[in-house]
MIDOSE-1310 file (N, C-alpha, C; in nm, 2 decimals, decimal comma, always signed):
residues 200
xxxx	+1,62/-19,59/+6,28/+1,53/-19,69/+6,32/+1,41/-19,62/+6,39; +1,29/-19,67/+6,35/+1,21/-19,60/+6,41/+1,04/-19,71/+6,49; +1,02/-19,65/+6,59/+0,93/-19,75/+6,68/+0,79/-19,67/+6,67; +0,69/-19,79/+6,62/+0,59/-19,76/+6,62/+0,48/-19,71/+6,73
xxxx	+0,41/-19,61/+6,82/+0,36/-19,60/+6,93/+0,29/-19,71/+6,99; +0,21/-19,79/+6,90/+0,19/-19,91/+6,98/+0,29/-20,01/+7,08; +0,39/-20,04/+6,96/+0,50/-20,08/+7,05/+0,54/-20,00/+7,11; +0,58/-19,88/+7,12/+0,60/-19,81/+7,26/+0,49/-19,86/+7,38
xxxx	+0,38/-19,88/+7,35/+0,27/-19,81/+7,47/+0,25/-19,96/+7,54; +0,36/-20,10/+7,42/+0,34/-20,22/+7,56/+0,43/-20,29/+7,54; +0,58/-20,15/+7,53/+0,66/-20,21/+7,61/+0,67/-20,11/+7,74; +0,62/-20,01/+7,71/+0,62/-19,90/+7,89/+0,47/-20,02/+7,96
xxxx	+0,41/-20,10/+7,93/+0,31/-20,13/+8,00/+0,34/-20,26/+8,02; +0,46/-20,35/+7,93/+0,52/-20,47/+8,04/+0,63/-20,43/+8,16; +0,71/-20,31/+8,09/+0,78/-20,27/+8,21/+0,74/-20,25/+8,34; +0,61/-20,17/+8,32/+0,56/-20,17/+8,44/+0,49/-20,27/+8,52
xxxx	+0,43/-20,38/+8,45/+0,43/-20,51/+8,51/+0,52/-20,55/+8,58; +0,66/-20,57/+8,55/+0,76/-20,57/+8,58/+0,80/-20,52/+8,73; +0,79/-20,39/+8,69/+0,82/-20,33/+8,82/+0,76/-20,38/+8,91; +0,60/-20,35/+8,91/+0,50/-20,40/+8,97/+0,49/-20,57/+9,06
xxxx	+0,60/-20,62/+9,00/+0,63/-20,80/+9,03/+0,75/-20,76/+9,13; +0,84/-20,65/+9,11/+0,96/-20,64/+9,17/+0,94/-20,61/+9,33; +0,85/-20,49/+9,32/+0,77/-20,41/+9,41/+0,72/-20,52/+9,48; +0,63/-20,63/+9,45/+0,54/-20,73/+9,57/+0,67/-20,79/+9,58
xxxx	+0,78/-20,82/+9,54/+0,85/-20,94/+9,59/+0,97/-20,86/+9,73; +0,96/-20,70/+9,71/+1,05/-20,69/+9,80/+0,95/-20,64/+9,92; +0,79/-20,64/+9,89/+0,69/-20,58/+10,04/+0,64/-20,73/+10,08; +0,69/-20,85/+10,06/+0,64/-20,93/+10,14/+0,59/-20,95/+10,26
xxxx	+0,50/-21,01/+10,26/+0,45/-21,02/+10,45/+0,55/-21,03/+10,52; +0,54/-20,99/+10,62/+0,68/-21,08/+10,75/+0,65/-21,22/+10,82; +0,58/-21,24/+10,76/+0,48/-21,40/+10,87/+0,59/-21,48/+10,85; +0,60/-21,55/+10,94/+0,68/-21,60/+10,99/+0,85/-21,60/+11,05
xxxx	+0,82/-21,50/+11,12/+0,94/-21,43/+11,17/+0,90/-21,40/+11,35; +0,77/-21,51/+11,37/+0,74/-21,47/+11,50/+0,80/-21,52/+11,63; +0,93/-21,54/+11,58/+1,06/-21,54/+11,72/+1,11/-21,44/+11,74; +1,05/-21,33/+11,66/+1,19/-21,22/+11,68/+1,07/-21,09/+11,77
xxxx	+1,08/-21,00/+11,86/+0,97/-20,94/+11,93/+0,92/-20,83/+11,78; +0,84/-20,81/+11,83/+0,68/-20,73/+11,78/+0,75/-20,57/+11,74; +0,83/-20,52/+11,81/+0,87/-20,45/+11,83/+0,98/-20,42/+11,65; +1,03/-20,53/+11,65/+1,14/-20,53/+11,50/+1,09/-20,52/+11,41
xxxx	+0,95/-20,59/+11,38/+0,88/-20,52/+11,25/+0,76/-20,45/+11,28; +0,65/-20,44/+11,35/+0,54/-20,35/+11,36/+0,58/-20,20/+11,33; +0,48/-20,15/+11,27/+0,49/-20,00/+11,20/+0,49/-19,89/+11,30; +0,55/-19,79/+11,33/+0,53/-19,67/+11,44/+0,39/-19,64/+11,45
xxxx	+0,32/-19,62/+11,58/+0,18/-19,54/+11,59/+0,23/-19,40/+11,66; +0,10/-19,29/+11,65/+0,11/-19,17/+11,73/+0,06/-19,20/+11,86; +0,06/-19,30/+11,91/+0,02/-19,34/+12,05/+0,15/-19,35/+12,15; +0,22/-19,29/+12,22/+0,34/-19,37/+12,30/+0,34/-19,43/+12,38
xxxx	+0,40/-19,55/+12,46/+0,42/-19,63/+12,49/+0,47/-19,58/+12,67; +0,47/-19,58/+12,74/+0,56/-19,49/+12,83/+0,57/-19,63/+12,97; +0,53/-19,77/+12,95/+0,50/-19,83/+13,01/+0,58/-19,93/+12,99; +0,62/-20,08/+13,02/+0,69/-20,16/+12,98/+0,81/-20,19/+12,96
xxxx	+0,93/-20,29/+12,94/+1,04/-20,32/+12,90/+1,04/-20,24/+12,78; +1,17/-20,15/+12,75/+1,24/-20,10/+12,63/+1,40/-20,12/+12,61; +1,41/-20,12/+12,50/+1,59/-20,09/+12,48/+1,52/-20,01/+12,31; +1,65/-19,90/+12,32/+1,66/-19,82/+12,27/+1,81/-19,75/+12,24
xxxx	+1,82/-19,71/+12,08/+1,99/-19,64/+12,04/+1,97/-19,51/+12,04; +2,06/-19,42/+12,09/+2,02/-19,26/+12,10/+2,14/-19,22/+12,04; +2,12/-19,10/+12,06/+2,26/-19,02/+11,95/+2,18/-18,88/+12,02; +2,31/-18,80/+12,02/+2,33/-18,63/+12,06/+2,39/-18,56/+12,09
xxxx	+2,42/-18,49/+12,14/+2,55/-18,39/+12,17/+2,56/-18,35/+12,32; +2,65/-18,35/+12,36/+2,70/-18,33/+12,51/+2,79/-18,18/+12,54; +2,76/-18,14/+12,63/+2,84/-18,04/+12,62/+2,90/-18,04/+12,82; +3,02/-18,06/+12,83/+3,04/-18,09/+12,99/+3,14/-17,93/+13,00
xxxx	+3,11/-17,88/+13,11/+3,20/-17,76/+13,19/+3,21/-17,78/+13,36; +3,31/-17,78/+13,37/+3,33/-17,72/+13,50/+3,41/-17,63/+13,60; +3,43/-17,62/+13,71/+3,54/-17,51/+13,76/+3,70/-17,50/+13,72; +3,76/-17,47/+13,68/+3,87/-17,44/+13,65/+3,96/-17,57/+13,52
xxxx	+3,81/-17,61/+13,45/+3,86/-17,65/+13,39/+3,78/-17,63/+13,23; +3,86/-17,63/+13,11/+3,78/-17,65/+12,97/+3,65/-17,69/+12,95; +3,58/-17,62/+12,92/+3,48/-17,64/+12,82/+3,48/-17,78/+12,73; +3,42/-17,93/+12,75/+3,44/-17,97/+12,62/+3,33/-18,01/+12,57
xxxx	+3,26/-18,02/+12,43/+3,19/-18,10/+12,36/+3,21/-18,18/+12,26; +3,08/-18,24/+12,21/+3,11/-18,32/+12,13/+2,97/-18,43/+12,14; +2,97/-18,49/+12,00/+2,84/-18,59/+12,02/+2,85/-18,72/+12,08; +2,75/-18,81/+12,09/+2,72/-18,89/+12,18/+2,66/-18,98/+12,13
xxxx	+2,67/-19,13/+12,12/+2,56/-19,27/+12,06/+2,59/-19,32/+12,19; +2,41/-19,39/+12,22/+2,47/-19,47/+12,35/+2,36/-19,61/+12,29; +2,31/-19,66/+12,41/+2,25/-19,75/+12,42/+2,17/-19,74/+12,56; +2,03/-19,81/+12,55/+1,94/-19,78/+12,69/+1,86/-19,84/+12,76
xxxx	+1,84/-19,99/+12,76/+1,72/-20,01/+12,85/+1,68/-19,98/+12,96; +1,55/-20,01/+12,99/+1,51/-20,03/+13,13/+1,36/-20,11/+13,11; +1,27/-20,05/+13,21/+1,16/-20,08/+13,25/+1,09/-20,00/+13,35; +0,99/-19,95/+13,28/+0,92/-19,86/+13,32/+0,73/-19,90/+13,38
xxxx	+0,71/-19,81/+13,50/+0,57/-19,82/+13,54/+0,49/-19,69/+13,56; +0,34/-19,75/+13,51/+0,27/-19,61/+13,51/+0,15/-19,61/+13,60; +0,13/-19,52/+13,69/+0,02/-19,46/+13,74/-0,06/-19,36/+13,75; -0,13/-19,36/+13,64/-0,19/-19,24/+13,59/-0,10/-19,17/+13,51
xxxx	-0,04/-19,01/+13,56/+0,02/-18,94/+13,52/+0,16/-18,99/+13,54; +0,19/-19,04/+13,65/+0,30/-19,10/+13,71/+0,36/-19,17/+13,65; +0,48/-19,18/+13,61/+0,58/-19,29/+13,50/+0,73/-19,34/+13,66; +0,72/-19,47/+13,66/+0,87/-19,45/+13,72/+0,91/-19,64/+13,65
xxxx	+1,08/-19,62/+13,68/+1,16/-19,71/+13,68/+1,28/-19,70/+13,68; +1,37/-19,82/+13,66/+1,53/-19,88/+13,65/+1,54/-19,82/+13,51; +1,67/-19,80/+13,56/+1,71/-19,78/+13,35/+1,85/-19,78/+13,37; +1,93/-19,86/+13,27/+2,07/-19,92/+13,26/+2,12/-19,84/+13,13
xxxx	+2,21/-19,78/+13,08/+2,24/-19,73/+12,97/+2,41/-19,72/+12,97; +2,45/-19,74/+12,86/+2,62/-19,73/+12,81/+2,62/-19,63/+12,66; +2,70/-19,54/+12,71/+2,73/-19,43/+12,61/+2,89/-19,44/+12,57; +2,90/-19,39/+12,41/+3,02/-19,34/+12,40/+3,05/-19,21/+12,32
xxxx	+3,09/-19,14/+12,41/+3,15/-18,95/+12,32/+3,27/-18,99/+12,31; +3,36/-18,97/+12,19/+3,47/-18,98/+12,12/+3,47/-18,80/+12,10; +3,59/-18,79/+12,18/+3,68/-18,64/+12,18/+3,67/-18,64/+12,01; +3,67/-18,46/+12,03/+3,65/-18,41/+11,87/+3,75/-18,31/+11,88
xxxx	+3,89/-18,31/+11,84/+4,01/-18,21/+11,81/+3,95/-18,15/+12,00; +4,09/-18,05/+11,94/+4,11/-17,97/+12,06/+4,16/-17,98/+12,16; +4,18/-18,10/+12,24/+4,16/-18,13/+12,35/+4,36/-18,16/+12,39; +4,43/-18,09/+12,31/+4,59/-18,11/+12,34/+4,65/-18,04/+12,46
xxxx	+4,75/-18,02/+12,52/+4,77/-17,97/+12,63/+4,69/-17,83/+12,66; +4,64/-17,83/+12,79/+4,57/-17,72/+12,85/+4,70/-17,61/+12,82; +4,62/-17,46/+12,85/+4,74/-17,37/+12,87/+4,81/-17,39/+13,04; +4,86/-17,24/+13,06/+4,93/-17,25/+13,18/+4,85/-17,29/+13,31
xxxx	+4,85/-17,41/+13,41/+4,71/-17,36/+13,49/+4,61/-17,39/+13,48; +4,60/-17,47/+13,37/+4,42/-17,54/+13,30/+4,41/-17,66/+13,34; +4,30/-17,72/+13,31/+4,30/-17,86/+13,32/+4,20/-17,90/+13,21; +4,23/-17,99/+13,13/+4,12/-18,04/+13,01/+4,03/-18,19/+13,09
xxxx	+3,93/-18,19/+13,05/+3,83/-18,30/+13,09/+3,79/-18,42/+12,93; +3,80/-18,49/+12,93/+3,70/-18,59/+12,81/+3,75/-18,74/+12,86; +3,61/-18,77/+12,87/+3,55/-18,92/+12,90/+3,50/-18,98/+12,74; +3,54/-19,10/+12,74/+3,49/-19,16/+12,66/+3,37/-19,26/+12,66
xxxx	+3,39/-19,39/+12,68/+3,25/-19,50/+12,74/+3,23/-19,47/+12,83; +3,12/-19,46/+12,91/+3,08/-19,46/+13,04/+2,93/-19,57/+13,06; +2,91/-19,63/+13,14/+2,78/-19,65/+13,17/+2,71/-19,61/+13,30; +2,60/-19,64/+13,31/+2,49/-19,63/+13,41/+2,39/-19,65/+13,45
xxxx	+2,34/-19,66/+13,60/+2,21/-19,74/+13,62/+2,13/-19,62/+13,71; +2,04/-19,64/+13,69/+1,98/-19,48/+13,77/+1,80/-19,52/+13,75; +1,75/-19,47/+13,88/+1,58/-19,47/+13,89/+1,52/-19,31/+13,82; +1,43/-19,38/+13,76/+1,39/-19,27/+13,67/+1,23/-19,25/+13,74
xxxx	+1,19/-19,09/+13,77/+1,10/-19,10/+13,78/+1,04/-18,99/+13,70; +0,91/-18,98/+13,62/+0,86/-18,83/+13,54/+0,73/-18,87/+13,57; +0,63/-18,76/+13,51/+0,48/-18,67/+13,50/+0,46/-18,68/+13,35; +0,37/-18,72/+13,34/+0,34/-18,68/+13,17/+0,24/-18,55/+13,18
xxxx	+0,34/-18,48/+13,13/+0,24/-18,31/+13,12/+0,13/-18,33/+13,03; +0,17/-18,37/+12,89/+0,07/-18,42/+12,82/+0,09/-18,56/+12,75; -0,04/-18,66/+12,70/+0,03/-18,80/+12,70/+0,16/-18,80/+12,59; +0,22/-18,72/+12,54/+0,32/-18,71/+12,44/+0,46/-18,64/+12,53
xxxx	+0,43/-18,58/+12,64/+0,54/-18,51/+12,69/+0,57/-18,54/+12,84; +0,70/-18,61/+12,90/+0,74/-18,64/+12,99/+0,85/-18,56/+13,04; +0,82/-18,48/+13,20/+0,87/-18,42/+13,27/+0,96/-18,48/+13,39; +1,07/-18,58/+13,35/+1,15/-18,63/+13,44/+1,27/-18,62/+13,49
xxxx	+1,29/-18,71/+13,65/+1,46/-18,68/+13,68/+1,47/-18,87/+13,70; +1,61/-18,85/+13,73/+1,69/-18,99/+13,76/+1,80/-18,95/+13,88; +1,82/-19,01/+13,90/+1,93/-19,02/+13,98/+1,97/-19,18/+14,01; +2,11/-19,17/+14,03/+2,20/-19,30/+14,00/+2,35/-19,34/+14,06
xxxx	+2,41/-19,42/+13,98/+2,56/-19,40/+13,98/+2,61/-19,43/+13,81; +2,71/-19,37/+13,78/+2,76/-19,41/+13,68/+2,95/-19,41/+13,68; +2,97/-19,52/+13,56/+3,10/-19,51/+13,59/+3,11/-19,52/+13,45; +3,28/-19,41/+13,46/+3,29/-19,36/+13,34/+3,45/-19,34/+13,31
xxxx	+3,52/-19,37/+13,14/+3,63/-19,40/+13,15/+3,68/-19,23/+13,12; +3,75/-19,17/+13,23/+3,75/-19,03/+13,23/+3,96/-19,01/+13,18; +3,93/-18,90/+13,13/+4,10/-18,86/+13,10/+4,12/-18,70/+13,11; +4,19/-18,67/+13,21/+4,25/-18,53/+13,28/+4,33/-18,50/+13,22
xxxx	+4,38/-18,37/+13,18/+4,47/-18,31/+13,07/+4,51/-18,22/+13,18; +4,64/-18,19/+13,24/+4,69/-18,09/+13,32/+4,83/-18,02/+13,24; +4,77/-17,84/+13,23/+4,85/-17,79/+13,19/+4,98/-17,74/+13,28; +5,06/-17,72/+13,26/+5,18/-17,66/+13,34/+5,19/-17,57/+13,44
xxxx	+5,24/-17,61/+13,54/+5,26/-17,53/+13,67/+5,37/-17,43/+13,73; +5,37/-17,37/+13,80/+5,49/-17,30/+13,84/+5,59/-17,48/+13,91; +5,51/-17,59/+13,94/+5,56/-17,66/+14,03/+5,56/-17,79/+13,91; +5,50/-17,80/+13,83/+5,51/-17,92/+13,73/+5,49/-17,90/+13,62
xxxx	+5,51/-17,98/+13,49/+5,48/-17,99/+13,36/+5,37/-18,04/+13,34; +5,34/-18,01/+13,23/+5,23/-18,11/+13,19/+5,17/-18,23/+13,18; +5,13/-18,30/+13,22/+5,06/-18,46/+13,21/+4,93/-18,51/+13,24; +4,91/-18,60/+13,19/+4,74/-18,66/+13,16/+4,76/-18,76/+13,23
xxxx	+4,63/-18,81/+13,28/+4,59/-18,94/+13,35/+4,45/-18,99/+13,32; +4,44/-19,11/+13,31/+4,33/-19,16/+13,27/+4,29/-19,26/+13,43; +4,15/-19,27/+13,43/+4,12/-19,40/+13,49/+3,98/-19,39/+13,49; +3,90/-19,55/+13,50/+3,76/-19,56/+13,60/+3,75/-19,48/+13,67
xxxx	+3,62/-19,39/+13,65/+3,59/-19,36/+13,78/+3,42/-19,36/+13,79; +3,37/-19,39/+13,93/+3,22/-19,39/+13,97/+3,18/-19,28/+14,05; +3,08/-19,22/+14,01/+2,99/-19,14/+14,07/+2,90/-19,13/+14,06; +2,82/-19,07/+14,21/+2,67/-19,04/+14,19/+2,64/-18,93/+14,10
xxxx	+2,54/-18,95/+14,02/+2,47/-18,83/+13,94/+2,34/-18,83/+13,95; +2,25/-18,73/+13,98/+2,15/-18,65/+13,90/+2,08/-18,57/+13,79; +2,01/-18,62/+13,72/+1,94/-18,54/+13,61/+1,83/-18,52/+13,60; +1,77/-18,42/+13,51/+1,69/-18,42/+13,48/+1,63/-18,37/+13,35
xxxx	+1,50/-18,35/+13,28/+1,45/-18,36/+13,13/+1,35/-18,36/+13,10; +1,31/-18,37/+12,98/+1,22/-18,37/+12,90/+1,22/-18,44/+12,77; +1,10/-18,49/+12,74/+1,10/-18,61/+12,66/+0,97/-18,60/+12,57; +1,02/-18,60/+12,44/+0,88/-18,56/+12,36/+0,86/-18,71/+12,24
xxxx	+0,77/-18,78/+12,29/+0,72/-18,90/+12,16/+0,67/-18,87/+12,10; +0,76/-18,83/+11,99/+0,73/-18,79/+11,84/+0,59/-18,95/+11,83; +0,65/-19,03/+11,79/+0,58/-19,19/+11,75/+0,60/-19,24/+11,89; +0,56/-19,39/+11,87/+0,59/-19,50/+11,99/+0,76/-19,57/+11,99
xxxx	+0,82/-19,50/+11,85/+0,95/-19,57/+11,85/+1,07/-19,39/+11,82; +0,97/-19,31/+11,85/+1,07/-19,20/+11,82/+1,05/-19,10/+11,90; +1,17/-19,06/+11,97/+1,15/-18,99/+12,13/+1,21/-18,86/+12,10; +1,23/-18,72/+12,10/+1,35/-18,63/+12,11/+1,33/-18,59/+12,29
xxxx	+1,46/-18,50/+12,33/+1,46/-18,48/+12,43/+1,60/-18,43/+12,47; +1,58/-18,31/+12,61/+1,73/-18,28/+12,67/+1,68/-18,26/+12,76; +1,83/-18,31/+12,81/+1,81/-18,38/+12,96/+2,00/-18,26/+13,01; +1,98/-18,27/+13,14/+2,07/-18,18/+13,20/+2,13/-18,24/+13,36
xxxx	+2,26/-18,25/+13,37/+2,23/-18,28/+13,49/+2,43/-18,24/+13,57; +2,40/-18,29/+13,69/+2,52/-18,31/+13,81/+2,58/-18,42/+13,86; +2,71/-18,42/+13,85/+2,77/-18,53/+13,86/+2,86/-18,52/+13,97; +2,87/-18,58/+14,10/+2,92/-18,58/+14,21/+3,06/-18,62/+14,18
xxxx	+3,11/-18,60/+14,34/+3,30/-18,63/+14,35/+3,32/-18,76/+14,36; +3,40/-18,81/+14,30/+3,42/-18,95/+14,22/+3,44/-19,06/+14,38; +3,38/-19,15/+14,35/+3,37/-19,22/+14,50/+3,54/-19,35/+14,51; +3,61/-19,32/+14,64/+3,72/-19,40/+14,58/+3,68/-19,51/+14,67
């Protein structure tokens, strides 16, 4: 069987009509969607925003150590609002956030004398205050309380065996960071900080 070029050249040129119909029917305007904030469909600018009510989803890696006990890591998705004010250079606010790191292998009985650490959900409320070095880069700390669902891994003793315990617990913390707005809706950033003796 064989196709003459003409009929080739308009059936590649209704197909692309075609397409071209497919294409406007799935970039429709959004008009009429204006119950839902500005925020869910307006396009990213290079301008950031550093001012106002936000919520925001993050994702990252965590890495916790401390005295006599395991090293552990592992990544991180949380969730963030707050509300933020600016003066001048000056940025401050509240900011509410709930995280969860899901342990990644490893974390089975300590050895002799160890003690293993991993928290799963935790949340927290903490005043945030930063500097914008430049209007894209924010030099901030917080300080707060957070409570967090923690689980202690205790290896074996001249005086006991081994056993885990879980519970709530709340404490004061401290951090601090840096924060870089790629866009108005896309932030990178590492933040570091200290977490006080669990309040009973």
């Amino acid at each position: 069987m064989r196709f003459s070029v003409v009929s080739a050249t308009m059936a590649a040129a209704a197909l692309m009509t075609l397409a071209g119909a497919a294409h406007a029917q799935t970039s429709l305007p959004l008009t009429g969607f204006s119950s839902l904030p500005s925020f869910a469909w307006d396009g990213p600018t290079l301008s950031p925003k550093w001012e106002g009510s936000y919520a925001r989803i993050s994702s990252g890696f965590q890495v916790t150590s401390g005295k006599h006990m395991r090293t552990s890591a592992g990544p991180t998705f949380g969730l963030e609002m707050g509300t933020m004010r600016r003066e001048g250079n000056f940025v401050y606010g509240i900011v509410g956030a709930i995280d969860y790191a899901p342990a990644i292998g490893g974390y089975g009985t300590p050895s002799f004398g160890n003690v293993a650490y991993t928290r799963d959900f935790a949340g927290a409320f903490q005043i945030k205050t930063g500097v914008l070095v430049t209007p894209e880069v924010l030099l901030y700390t917080k300080v707060g309380m957070s409570a967090a669902n923690e689980t202690w891994r205790y290896g074996a003793t001249p005086f006991s065996s081994p056993f885990t315990q879980s519970e709530i617990a709340v404490r004061p913390e401290a951090r601090a960071g840096v924060e870089w707005a790629v866009t108005d809706k896309l932030t990178l950033g590492v933040e570091v900080g200290l977490v006080g003796q669990r309040i009973r």
